[in-house]
C-alpha positions, -999 to +999 in steps of 0.1 A: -214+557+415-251+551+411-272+559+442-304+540+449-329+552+476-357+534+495-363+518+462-397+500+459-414+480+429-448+459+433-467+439+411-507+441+422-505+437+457-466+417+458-439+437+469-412+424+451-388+451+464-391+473+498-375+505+507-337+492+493-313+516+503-279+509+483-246+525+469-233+506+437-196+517+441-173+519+407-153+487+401-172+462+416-182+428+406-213+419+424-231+384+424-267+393+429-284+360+443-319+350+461-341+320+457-363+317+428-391+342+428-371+371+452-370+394+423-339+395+408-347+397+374-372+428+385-342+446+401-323+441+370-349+458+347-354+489+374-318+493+370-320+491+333-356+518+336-375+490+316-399+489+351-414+523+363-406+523+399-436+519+423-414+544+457-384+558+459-350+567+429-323+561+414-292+587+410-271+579+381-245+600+373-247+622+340-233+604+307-234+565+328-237+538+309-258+506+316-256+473+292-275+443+305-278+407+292-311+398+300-315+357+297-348+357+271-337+365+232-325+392+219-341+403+186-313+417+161-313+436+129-305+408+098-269+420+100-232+399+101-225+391+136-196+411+135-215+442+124-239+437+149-213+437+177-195+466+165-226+486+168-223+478+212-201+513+206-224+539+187-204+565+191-172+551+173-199+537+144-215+577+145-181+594+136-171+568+114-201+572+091-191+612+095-156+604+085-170+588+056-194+618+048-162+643+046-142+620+029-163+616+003-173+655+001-141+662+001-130+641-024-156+660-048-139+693-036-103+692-021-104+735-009-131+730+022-111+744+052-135+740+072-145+703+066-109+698+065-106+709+102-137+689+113-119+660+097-090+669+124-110+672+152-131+637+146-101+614+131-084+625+168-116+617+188-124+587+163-088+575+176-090+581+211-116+558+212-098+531+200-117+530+166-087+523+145-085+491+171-124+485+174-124+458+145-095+433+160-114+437+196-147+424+180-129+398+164-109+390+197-145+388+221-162+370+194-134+344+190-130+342+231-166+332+229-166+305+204-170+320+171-149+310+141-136+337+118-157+321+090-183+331+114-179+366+112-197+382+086-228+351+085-262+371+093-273+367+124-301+345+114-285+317+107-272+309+146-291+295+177-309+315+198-278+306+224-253+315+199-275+349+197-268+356+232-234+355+228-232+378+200-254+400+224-230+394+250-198+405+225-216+436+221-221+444+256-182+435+265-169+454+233-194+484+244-176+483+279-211+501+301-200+520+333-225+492+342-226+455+331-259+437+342-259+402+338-289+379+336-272+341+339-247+350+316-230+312+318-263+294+302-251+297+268-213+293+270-188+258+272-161+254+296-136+275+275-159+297+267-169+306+301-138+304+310-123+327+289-151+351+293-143+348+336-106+359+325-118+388+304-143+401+334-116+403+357-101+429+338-134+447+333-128+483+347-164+489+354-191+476+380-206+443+371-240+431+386-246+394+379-271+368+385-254+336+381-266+296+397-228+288+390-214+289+422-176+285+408-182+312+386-191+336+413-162+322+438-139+332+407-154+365+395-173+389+426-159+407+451-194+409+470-226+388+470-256+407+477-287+387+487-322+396+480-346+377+501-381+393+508-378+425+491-345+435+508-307+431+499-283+423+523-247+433+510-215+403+520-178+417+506-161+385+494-168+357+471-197+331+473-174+304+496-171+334+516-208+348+516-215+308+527-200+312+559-202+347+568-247+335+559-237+307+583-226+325+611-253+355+613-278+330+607-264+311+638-265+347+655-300+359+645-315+325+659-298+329+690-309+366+692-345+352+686-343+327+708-330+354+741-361+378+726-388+350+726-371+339+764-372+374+774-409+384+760-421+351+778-405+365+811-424+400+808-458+384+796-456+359+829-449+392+854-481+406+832-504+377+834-492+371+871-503+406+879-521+421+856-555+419+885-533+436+913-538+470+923-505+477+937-486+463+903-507+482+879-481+504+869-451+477+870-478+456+845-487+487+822-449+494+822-441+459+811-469+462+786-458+492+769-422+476+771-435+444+748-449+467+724-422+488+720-398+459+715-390+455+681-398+420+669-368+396+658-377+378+627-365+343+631-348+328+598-367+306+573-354+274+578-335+265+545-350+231+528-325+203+531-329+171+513-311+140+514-309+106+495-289+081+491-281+056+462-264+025+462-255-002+436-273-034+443-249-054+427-213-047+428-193-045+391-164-064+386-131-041+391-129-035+355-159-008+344-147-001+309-121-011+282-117+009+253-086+003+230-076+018+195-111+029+191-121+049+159-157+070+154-166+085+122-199+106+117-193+100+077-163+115+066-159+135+103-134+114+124-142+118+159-117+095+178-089+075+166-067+049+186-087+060+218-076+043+243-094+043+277-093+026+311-122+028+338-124+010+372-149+008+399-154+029+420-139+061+399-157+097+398-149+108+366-157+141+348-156+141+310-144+178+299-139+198+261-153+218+241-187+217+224-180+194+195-155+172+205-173+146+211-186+140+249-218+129+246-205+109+214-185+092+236-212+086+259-234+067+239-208+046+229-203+037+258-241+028+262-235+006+230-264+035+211-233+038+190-208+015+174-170+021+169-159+012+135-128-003+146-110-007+178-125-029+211-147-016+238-156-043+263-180-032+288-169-052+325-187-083+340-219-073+359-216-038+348-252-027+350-253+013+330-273+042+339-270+063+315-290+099+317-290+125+290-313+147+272-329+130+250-337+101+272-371+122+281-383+105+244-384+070+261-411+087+293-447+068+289-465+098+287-498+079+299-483+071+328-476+095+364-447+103+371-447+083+402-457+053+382-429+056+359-404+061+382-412+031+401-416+010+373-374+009+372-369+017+408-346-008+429-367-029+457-347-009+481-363+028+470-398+014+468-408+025+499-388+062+498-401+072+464-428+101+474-398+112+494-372+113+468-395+124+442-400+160+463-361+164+464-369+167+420-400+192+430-423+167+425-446+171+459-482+159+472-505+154+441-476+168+418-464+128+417-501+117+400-499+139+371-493+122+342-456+130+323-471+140+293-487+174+307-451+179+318-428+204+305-394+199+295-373+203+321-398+182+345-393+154+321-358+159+322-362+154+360-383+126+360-356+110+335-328+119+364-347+102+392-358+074+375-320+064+370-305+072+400-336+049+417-323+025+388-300-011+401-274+003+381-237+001+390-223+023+363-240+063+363-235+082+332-246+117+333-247+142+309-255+175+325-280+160+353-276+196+369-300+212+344-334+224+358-322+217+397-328+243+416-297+249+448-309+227+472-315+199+444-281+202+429-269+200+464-288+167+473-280+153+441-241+160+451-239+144+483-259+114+468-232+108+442-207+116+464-216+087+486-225+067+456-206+033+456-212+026+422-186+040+393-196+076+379-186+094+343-205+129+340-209+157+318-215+190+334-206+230+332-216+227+368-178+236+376-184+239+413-207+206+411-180+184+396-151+203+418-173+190+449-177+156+432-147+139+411-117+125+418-104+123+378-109+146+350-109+132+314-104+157+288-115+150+251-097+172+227-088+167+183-101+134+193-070+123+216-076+121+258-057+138+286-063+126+317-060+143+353-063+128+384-077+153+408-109+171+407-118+200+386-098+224+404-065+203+397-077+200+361-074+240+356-043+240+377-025+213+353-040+225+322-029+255+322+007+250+329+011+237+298+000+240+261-030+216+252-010+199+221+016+190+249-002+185+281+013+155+297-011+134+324+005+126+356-002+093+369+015+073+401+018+041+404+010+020+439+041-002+432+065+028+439+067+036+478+079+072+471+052+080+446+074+092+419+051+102+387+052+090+353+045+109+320+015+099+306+010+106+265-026+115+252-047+081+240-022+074+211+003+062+228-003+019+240-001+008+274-008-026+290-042-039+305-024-042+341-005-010+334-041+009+328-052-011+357-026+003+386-027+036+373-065+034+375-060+019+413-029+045+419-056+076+413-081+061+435-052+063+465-040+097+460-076+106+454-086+093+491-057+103+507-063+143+490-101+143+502-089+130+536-067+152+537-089+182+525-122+170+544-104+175+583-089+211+567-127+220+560-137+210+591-109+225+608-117+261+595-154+257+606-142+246+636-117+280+640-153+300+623-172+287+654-144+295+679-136+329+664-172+341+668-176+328+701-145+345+713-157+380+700-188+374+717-174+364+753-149+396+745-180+417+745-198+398+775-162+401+793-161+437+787-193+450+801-191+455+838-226+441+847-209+407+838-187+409+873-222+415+891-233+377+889-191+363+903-200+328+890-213+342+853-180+357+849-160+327+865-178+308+837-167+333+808-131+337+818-127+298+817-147+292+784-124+324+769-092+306+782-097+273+764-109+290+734-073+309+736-059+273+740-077+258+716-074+285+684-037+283+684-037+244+684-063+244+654-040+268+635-014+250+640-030+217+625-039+233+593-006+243+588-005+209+593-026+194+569-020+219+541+015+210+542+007+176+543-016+183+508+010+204+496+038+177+493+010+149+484+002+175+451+035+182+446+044+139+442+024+142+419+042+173+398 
């Protein structure tokens, strides 16, 4: 357990961190979040001792172990990867080298007793560490993190700096600290790779700090969210979803507290101004006086920064988005696809999943006609109009030009007179939207490329990781925009809980062949992991059969008809409404039960204080609100029994 006491750390006259009191209990998985700036970082490297602290301590147990992943690069010794990670346990490396040593004195003479018995003693604490098994568990993290085995014994050197940090990461999962500190830990990693390493966490036996912007990956890996927000952390047990609404509701509670203090201060200032030239009230006004200053002050909450946008196609596409049939892709002599078949129709969200190398963004630029198939048809649909966002589209920016004259250069007529507006929901505020985009760094190109699209007359969006360089509230304005979006939608994204939120059919891309899933990202997982990827089958109804019986679908080899591609296409888009209906009034549902809850604990404390029965028509008023909310919980459970049955059956038609 590691003890930290009114712990304080300033820069100059900042204070990043003030008087935090906390107990870091064994076993825990802790999401450490805050907005940009709080400090989490700092708190990461007081933990580690790379900051001197400016108040306060930190008790940590004799012989505890910290590791931390800090999100700058790590430099490394020009070593094989896998030597490198073996070294994240010295003390195995330390006796083996002393192994060696008495091996190789022995071996020069055989009658050394006592070498002999030291031999003994470190071969059995050599094995107790698992040093006989230390090799196969490098090899094990390194390959769960995307390394081939040819990879193993390249130097270091020859990666990424990405591909650095996740040898660095191997290390510090092989090493297995009493501590794991983790600085965004998912930046560097694919979907299977971060997915394999959320699987390996939850069977870390130590405590786990991380700071992570993936929402899903904190819903699937914490136990408790602490918050750090103006130099103090405020400790939630649960997962993110759960820290959401637990925030939620004490927010709701501190502004109502603020609002009876603010009520109740104006009260006692009015007596005081009202009387404050009166003899015969001097004391009462003094009183009141001292009572004002006394009163501890109730900071009201920062009111979070919401944005909003909407965007809308100006011209509608023709039902059919996209045609791709027996499709081949070479690179050279590396086949990417062959006989790729692939349907799209208006309207669809899609996400387009697999690994790093498998050819998404290939795919993507295909699609924007960049590339060209070798062999094969792709037809793009009458009065499809593409957006298509990725990377490297910051090359085509007029760097001579603002940014707010180069958004509006492509903007639609109908965003003309929004654009200052939208342009602050990308961070781009006041005389931010003059200066020209060559000053700009990367990732504000990449954001003046993202809002120069999506104010594009474009029909068809094609994203490849739009998520990059948005801060929360961005993200979330850019979700609710797509999600309203009547256009048709294919992104790229390791934004798990940004597609989850978003699409309503997952493509997968894997040896070149496509699985489809109709369902959002959480579906995807579901399916996909019920079965093995060579044999995945894609489940797909069909509107023509009243009791929605499911077909087997076969990865892109196998043929199907235009109007066959078409109603399955159509058939997604129905069970895909009538699953968000379905899910959308369960959602509200439970913030509706959240509210009532609350309010019901509340009226239970107002209920049970006697000096609620002086004022008769005060406590009239609470019984009656406290009987309909007794009413009205029991009917709200009862419908989300309801409606989850309801899903349930509609997923399982589908099964």
């Amino acid at each position: 357990m590691l003890q930290i006491n009114n712990l304080s750390f300033s820069i100059g006259d900042l204070d990043l961190l003030k008087n935090i009191t906390w107990t870091i209990k064994p076993k825990k998985r802790i999401g450490l979040i805050g907005p940009n700036g709080a400090g989490k970082t700092t708190f990461l490297c007081v933990l580690t001792g790379e900051y001197e602290l400016s108040g306060g301590s930190i008790s940590i147990p004799k012989d505890y172990t910290i590791g931390y992943l800090p999100q700058e690069e790590i430099v490394f010794e020009e070593k094989s990867i896998l030597d490198i990670v073996m070294t994240g346990n010295p003390e195995i490396i330390r006796i083996e080298h002393e192994l060696k040593t008495i091996h190789d004195q022995l071996d020069a003479n055989t009658d050394n007793p006592a070498l002999i018995k030291k031999l003994g003693v470190l071969e059995d604490r050599f094995a107790l560490l698992g040093g006989y098994q230390i090799e196969s568990e490098a090899k094990k993290i390194l390959s769960g993190l995307g390394f081939k085995e040819g990879d193993y014994d390249r130097v270091i050197s020859e990666f990424s700096g990405g591909w650095r940090m996740r040898v660095h990461l191997c290390r510090l999962l092989l090493q297995a600290p009493d501590l794991l500190l983790m600085d965004e830990p998912t930046n560097h990693l694919d979907l299977s790779s971060l997915e394999w390493l959320e699987d390996y966490l939850q069977t870390f036996s130590g405590t786990m700090i991380v700071i992570s912007h993936d929402r899903f990956f904190l819903d699937r890996l914490v136990n408790e969210i602490a918050e750090l927000e103006k130099g103090k952390i405020t400790s939630y047990s649960g997962n993110y979803h759960f820290y959401e609404q637990k925030k939620e509701l004490v927010t709701e509670q501190l502004i109502k507290a603020w609002q009876a203090q603010q009520e109740e201060r104006a009260r006692i200032q009015k007596f005081i101004d009202r009387f404050r030239y009166k003899n015969t009230k001097a004391a009462a006004v003094q009183s009141r006086v001292k009572m004002l200053e006394k009163m501890e002050i109730i900071e009201p909450p920062e009111k979070a920064s919401t944005f909003s946008f909407k965007i809308q196609a100006d011209v509608k596409s023709f039902k059919e988005v996209l045609e791709i049939n027996d499709m081949a892709f070479n690179y050279g002599s590396n086949q990417v696809f062959s006989d790729f078949d692939l349907n799209i129709i208006r309207g669809e969200k899609i996400a387009l999943v697999g690994d790093n190398g498998q050819g998404k963004t290939t795919l993507t630029r295909l699609i924007h006609q960049e590339l060209f198939p070798q062999s094969g048809v792709l037809k793009i649909g009458e009065r499809v109009n593409i957006g298509y966002y990725a990377q490297h589209q910051v090359d085509a920016l007029d760097l001579n030009k603002t940014i707010y004259e180069e958004v509006e250069e492509t903007a639609a007529p109908s965003f003309r007179t929004k654009l200052r507006d939208i342009l602050g929901i990308f961070r781009f505020t006041g005389d931010d939207v003059n200066k020209k985009t060559g000053v700009l760094s990367g990732g504000e190109k990449a954001r003046v490329s993202l809002a120069k699209i999506l104010l594009s007359p474009c029909n068809f969006l094609i994203m490849d990781e739009p998520t990059n360089h948005l801060d929360m509230a961005s993200k979330d304005a850019l979700e609710h925009a797509l999600r309203d979006y009547d256009g048709t939608l294919l992104v790229i994204s390791h934004d798990r809980y940004f597609l989850d939120r978003l699409v309503n059919r997952v493509i997968e891309i894997k040896d070149g062949k496509l699985y489809d899933y109709p369902g959002n990202y959480s579906y995807y997982l579901g399916k996909r992991k019920q079965y093995h990827p060579e044999t995945v089958t894609d489940l797909i109804i069909t509107p023509n059969e009243p009791n929605l019986k499911t077909k087997t679908a076969q990865p892109s080899g196998a043929k199907k008809s235009k109007e066959q591609k078409r109603e399955e296409a159509e058939a997604r888009k129905i069970i895909s409404k009538q699953r968000n209906a379905l899910q959308k009034r369960i959602d509200e549902i439970e913030n509706e039960l959240d509210v009532l809850t609350a309010r019901k604990t509340e009226l239970e404390t107002e209920l049970a204080n006697p000096a609620t029965y002086n004022d008769p028509e005060k406590s009239k008023s609470l019984n009656l609100e406290y009987g309909k909310i007794e009413t009205q919980i029991p009917l709200l459970e009862q419908e989300w029994e309801e409606k989850h049955l309801e899903l349930e059956e509609l997923l399982e038609s589908i099964e």
